[in-house]
VMD Tcl script that builds the backbone (N, CA, C; Angstrom):
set m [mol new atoms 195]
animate dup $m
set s [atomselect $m all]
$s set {name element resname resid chain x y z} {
  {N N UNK 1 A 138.818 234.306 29.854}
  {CA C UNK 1 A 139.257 234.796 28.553}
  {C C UNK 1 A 139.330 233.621 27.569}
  {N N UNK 2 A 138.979 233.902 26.411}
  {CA C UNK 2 A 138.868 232.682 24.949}
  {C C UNK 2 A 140.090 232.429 25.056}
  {N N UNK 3 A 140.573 231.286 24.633}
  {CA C UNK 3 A 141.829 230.983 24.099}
  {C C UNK 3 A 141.608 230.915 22.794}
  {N N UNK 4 A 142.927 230.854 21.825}
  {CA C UNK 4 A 143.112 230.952 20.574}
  {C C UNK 4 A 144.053 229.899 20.091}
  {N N UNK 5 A 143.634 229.045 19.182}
  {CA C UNK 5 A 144.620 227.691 18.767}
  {C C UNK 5 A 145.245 228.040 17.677}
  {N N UNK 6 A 146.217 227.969 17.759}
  {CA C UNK 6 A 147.064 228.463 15.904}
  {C C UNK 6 A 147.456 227.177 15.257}
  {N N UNK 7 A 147.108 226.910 13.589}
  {CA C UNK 7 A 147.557 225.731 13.264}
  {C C UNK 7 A 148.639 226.321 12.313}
  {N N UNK 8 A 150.098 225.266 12.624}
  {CA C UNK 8 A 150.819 226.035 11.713}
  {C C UNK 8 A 151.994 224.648 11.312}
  {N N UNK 9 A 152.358 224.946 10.702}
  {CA C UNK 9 A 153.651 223.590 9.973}
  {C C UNK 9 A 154.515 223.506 10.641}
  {N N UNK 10 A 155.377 222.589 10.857}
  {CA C UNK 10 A 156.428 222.405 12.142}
  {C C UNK 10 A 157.640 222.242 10.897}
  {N N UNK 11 A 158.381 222.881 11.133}
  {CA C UNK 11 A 159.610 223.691 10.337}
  {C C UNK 11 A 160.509 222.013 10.204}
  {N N UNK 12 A 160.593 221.207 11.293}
  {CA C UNK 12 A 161.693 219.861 11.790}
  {C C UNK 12 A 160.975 218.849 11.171}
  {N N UNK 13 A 159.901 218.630 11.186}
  {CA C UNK 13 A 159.301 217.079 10.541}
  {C C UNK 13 A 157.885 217.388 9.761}
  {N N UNK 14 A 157.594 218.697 9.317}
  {CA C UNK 14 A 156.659 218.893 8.080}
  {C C UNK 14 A 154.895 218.609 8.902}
  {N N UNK 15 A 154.761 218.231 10.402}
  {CA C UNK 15 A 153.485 217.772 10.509}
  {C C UNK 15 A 152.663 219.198 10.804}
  {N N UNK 16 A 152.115 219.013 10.594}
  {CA C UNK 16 A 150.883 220.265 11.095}
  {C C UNK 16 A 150.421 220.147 12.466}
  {N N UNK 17 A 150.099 221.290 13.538}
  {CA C UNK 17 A 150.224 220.944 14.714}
  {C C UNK 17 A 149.493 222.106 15.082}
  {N N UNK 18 A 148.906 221.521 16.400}
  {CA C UNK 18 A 147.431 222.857 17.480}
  {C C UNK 18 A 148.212 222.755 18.096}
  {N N UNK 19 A 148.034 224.384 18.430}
  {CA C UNK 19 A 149.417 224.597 19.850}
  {C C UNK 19 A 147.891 225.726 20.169}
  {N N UNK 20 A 147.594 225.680 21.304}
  {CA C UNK 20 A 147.053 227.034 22.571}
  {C C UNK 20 A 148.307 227.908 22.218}
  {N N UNK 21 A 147.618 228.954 22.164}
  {CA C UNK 21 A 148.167 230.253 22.201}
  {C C UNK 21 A 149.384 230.742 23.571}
  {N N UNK 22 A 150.910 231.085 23.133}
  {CA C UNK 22 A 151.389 231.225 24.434}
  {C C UNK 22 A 151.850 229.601 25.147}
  {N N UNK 23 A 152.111 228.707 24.489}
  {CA C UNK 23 A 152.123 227.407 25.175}
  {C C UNK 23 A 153.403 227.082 23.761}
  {N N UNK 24 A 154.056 226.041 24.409}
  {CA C UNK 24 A 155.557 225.746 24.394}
  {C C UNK 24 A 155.140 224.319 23.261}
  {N N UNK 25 A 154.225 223.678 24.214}
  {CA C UNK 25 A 154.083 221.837 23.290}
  {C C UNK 25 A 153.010 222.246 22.501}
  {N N UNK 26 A 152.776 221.367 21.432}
  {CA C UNK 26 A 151.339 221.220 20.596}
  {C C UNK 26 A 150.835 219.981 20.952}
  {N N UNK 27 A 149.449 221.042 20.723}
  {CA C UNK 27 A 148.397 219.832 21.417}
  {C C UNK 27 A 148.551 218.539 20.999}
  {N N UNK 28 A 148.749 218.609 19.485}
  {CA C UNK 28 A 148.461 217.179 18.758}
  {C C UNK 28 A 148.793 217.390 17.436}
  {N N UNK 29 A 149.688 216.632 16.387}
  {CA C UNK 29 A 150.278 216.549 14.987}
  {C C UNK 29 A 149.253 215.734 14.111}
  {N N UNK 30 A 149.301 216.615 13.078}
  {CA C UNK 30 A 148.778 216.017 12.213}
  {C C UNK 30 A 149.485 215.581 10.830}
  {N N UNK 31 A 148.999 214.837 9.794}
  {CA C UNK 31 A 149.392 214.855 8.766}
  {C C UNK 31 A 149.260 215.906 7.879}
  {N N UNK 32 A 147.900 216.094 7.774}
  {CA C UNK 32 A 147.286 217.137 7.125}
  {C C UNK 32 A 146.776 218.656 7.816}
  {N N UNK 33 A 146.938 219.430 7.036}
  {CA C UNK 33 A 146.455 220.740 7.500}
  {C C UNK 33 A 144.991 220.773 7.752}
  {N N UNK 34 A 144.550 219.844 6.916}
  {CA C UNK 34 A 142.673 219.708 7.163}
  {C C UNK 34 A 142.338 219.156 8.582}
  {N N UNK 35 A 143.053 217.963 8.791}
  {CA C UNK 35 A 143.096 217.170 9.911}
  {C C UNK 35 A 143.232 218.052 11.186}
  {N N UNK 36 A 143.934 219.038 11.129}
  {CA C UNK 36 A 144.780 219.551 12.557}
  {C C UNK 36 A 143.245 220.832 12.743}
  {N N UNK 37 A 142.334 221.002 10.924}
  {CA C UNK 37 A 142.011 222.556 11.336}
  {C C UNK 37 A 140.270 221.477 11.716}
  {N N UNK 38 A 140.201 220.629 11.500}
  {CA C UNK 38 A 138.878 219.963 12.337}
  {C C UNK 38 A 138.961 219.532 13.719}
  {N N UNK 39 A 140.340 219.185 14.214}
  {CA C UNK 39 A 140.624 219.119 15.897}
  {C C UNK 39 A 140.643 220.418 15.865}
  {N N UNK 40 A 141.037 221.409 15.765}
  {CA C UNK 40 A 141.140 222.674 16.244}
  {C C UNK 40 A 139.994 223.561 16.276}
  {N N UNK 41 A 138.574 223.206 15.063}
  {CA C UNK 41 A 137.296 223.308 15.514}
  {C C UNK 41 A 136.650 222.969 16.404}
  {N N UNK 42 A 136.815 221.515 16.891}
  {CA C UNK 42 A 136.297 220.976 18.139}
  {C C UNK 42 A 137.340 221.252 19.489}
  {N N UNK 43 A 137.837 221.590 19.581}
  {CA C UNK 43 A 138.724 222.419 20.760}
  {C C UNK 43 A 138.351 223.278 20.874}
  {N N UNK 44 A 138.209 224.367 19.747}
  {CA C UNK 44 A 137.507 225.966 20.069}
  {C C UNK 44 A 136.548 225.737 20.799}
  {N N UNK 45 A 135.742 225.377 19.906}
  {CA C UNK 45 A 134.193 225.074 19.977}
  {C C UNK 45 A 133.623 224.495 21.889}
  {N N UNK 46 A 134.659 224.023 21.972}
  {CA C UNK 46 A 134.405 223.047 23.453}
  {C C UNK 46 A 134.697 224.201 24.463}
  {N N UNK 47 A 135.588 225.126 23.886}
  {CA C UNK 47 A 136.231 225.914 25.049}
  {C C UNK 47 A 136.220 227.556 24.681}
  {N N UNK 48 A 135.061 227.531 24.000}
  {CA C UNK 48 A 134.434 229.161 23.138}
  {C C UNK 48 A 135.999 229.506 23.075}
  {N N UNK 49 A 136.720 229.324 22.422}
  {CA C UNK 49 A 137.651 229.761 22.081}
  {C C UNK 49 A 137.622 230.147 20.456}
  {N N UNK 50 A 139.060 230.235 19.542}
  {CA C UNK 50 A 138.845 230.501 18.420}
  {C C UNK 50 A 140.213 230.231 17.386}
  {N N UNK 51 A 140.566 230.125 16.508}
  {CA C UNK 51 A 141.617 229.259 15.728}
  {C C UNK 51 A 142.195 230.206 14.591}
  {N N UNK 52 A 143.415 230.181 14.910}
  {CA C UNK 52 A 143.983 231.146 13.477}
  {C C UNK 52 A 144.623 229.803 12.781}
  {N N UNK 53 A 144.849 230.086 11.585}
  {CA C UNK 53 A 145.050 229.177 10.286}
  {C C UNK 53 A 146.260 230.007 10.227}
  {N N UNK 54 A 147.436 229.102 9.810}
  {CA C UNK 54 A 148.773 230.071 9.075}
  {C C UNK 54 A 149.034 228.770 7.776}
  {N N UNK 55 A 149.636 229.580 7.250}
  {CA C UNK 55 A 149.716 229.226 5.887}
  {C C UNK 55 A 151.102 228.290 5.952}
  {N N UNK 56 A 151.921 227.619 5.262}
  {CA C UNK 56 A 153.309 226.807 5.143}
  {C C UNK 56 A 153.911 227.812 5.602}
  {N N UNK 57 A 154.309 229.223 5.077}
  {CA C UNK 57 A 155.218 229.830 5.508}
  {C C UNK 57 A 155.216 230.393 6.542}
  {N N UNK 58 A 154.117 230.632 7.297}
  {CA C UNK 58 A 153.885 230.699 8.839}
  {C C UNK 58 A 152.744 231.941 8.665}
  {N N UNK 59 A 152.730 232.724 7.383}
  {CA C UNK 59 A 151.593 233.701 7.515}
  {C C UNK 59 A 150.513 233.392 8.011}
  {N N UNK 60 A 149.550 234.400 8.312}
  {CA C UNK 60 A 148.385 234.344 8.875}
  {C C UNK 60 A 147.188 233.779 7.519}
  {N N UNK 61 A 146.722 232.787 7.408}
  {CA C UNK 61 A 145.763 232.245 6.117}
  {C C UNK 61 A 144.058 232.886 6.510}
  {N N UNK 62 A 143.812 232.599 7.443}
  {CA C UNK 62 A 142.778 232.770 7.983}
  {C C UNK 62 A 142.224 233.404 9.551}
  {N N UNK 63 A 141.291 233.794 9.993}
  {CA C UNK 63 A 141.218 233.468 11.681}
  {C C UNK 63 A 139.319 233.198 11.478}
  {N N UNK 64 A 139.138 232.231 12.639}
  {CA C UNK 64 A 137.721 232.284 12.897}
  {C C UNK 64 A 137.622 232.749 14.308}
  {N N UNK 65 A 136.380 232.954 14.477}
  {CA C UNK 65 A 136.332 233.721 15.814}
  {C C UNK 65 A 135.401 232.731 15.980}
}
mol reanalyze $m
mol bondsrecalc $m
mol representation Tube
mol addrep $m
């Protein structure tokens, strides 16, 4: 089954962060929201998976499949 990476803002220290879907840690913090959604292309991509985008307030911004 695909996994799905969500990039979303971390509420405690503002970084942007890939968390796998269903998983507790994030993969990896970023500064930028751009930064976190180009690791999170090459993660999909490696593992036919696919990436939802949420917006600051946690909405859903985007999804790619």
């Amino acid at each position: 089954m695909a996994k799905r990476y969500h990039i979303s803002k971390r509420k405690d220290d503002g970084k942007w962060q890939v968390k796998c879907e269903g998983a507790e840690k994030a993969l990896k913090l970023f500064d930028t929201q751009k930064e976190a959604i180009e690791y999170a292309k090459n993660v999909a991509d490696n593992q036919e998976g696919s990436i939802v985008i949420h917006k600051e307030d946690g909405s859903i911004r985007k999804q790619k499949y």
